[in-house]
N, C-alpha and C positions, 0 to 999 in steps of 0.2 A: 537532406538529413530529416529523420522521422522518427518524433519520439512517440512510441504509442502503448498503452496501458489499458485492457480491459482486465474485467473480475470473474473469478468463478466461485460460488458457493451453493451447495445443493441445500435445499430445504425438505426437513420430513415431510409430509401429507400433510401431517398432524398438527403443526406448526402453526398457531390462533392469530400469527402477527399479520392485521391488514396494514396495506401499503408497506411491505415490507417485500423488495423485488430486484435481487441483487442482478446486474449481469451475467449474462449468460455462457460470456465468452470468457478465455484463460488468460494469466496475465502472461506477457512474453518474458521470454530469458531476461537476464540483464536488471531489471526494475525491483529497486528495491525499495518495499513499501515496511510500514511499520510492525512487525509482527503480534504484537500486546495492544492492546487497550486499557483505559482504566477503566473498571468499573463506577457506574453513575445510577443513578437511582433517578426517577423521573423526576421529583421533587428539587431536586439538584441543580437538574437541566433548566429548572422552569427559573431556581433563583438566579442560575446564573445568565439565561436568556433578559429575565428581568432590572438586575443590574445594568447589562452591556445596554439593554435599549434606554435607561433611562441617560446613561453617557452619550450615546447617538442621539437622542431629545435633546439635551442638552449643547449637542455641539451646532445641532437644526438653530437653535438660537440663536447662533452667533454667523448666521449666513449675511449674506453681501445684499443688503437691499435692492431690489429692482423696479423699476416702474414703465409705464407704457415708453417716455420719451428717453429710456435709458436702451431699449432694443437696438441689437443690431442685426436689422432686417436683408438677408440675403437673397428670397424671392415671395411674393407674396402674389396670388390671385385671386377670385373669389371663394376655392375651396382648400387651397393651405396657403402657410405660412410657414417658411425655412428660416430660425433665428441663428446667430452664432451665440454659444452659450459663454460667457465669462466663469471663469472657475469662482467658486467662494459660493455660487449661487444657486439656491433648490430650484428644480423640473418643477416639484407642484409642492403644495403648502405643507409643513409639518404639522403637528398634531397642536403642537405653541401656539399657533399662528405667524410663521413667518413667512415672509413675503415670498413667491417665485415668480417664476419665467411663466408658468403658465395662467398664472392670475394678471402679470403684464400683457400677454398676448393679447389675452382674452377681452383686456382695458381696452387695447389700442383696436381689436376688428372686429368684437365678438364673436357670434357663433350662433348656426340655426337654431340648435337649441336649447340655446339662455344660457346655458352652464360652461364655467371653465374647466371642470374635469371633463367634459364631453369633447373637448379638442387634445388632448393626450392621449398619444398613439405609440411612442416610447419615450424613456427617459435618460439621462446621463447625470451619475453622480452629483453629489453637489461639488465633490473639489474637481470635477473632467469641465474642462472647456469644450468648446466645440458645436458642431452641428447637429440643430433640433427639430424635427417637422412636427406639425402642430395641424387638427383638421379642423376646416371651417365648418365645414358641412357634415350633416348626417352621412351622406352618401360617402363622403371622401373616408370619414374616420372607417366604415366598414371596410372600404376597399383597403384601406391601408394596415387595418390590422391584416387583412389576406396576405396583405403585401409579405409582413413582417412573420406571419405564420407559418408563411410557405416557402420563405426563406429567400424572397425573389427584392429583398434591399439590400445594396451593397454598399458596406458599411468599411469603413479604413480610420485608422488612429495611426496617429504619429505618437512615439514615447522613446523616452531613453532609460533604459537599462543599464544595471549596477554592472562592471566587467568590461570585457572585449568578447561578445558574440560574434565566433569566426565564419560563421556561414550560414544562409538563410534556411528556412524547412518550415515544418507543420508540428503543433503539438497536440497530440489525440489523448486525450488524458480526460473519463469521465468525471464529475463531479457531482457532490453532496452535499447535503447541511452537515456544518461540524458540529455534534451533540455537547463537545470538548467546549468548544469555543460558539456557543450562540449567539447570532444566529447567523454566523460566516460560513463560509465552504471551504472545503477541500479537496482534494485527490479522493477518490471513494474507494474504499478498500472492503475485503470482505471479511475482514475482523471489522471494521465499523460498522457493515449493514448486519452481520451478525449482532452487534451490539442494542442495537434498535426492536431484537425482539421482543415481546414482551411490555412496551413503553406503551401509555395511555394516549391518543391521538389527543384528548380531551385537555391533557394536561400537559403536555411538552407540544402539542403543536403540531396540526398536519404535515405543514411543509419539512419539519424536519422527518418523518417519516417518508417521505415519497422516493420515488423509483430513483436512481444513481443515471444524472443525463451526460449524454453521450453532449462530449463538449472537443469543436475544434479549433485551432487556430492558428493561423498564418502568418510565419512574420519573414521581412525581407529586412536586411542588412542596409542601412541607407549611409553611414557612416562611422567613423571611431570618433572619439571627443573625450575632452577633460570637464571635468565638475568638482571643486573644491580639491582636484588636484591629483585627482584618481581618475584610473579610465572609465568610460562608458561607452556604451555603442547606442547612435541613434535607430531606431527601426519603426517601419512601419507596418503596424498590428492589421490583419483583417479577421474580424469575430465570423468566423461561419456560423454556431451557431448562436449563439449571443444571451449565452448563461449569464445567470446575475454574477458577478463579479469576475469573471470567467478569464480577462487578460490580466488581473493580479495574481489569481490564483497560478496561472500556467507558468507566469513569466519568473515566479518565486519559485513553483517547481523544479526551473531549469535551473536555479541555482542565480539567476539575472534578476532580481526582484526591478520592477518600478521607482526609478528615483524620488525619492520623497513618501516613498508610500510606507506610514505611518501603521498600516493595519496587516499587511502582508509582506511586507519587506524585515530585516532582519531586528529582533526585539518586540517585533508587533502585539498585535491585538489578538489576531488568528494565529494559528498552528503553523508552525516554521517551514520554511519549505514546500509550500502548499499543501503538508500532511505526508508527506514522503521522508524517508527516515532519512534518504541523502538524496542530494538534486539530482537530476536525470541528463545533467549536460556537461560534457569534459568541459565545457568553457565558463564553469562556472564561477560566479567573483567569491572571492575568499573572504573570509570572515571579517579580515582587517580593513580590504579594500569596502566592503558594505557598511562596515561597523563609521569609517572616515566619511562617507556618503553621508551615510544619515545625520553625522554632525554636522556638514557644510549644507545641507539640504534643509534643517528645521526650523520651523515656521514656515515652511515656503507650500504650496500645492503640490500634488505629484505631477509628475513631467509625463501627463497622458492628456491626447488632444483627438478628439474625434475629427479628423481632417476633411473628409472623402466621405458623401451621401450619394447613393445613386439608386433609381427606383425607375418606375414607369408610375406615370401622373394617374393617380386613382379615377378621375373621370374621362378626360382627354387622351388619354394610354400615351401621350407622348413621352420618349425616355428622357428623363430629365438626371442634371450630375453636376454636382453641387463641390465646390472646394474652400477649403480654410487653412490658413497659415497655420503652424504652431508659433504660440509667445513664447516658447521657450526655445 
């Protein structure tokens, strides 16, 4: 099964909008995206980008303290270090000051060069458990963004999803910053990158202006299950390319939102459906069955666990492959 979604929209010569660069390719039969937009005024974008971040500062505060003797260290040499992450707890420090995983790393080995942002090489949400590499070294961190650039880390999540997903596949579904909902993403449409014409880089923000990224993602069927008494289907994610928020936005598009998840699942924070006017998968969970989820699901994290690391050793090239349970 393969659900895929590119855009077309021609732009005049004349057209003054930088970073404004819709795909190039048609969207296929079938896919129904949302025809209208609202209109928004830059001023708009920026209040409401500025609200949603001070509620996201705000939730940074209420992270899960970590410290050096709280890691749980899964391999360690003199050039990284592989943590398992705990959900509830930040990759690197908020703006607050609250504590993360990579100021504990940094406690327990240091690093060549003094600093603990100099050993962050990717991150995982605050509420994703999971597997984290961290570099010691100069050398390691360069190789490793290579690693991560070139698309040569292979990365695997375990989650469970609202419904019964009948069969495994791929979702090619590029993505955007939503101007609607700041500064989350969605589905890219070409009535939304049309919409961005015209908008001040200065004052809504580069990144929501930038190119529509080609986003893929793999999931296999690993089993059925109940949660609060509706079904789910366990599955395990692989991010090919590994957009920011990129397995909530997809898995919401297919109509399966992420158990527990608060910001892309049904009622959320971001644009329903991952921005798609109806979900792109016959197996989609129904309104009632998402709507009963989210009740037996809250307060809880969402049921996404980065399981599965696998890379070649930025100094030593040996291939190295790294695994994690899910607690859920």
């Amino acid at each position: 099964m393969r659900l895929s979604l590119t855009l077309a929209f021609l732009v005049a010569a004349a057209s003054p909008a930088a970073g404004f660069a819709p795909s190039s390719k048609m969207a296929p039969w079938g896919t129904s995206l949302q025809s209208t937009v609202e209109a928004i005024s830059g001023a708009e974008i920026k209040s409401r980008m500025d609200a949603q971040m001070e509620k996201l500062k705000a939730k940074d505060q209420g992270a899960t303290a970590i410290s050096a003797q709280d890691l749980k260290v899964v391999f360690e040499d003199e050039h990284i270090v592989v943590v398992d992450k705990p959900a509830g707890v930040l990759c690197v420090p908020s703006a607050g000051g609250a504590s993360s995983l990579s100021e504990a790393v940094f406690e327990k080995y240091g690093s060549e060069s003094g600093r603990a942002d100099k050993m962050v090489v990717h991150r995982l949400g605050m509420d994703t458990s999971g597997l984290v590499v961290f570099a010691r070294t100069d050398l390691a961190l360069r190789q490793m963004n290579l690693l991560f650039r070139t698309r040569k880390v292979t990365r695997e999540y375990e989650a469970l999803l609202c419904g019964s997903v009948g069969e495994s596949g791929e979702i090619d579904l590029p993505l955007m910053r939503d101007y609607e909902f700041p500064p989350f993403m969605r589905v890219s449409s070409d009535d939304h990158q049309r919409a961005l014409i015209g908008l001040d880089a200065d004052e809504v923000g580069r990144k929501l202006l930038e190119h529509p990224k080609d986003s893929v993602t793999k999931y296999a069927v690993i089993g059925q299950e109940e949660f609060g008494g509706q079904p789910v289907t366990r599955v395990s994610l692989t991010s090919v390319t590994g957009r920011f928020h990129q397995l909530n936005v997809h898995s919401a598009a297919m109509g399966n939102p992420i158990v527990g998840d608060t910001v892309y699942g049904i009622n959320g924070e971001a644009a329903a459906n991952g921005g798609l006017a109806e979900p792109t998968s016959a197996s989609k969970a129904s309104a009632e069955v998402q709507e009963a989820i989210a009740t037996a699901s809250a307060g809880k994290s969402p049921s996404v666990h980065a399981k599965s690391l696998a890379f070649e050793h930025p100094v030593s090239r040996d291939d190295l492959s790294f695994e994690s349970a899910a607690p859920f």
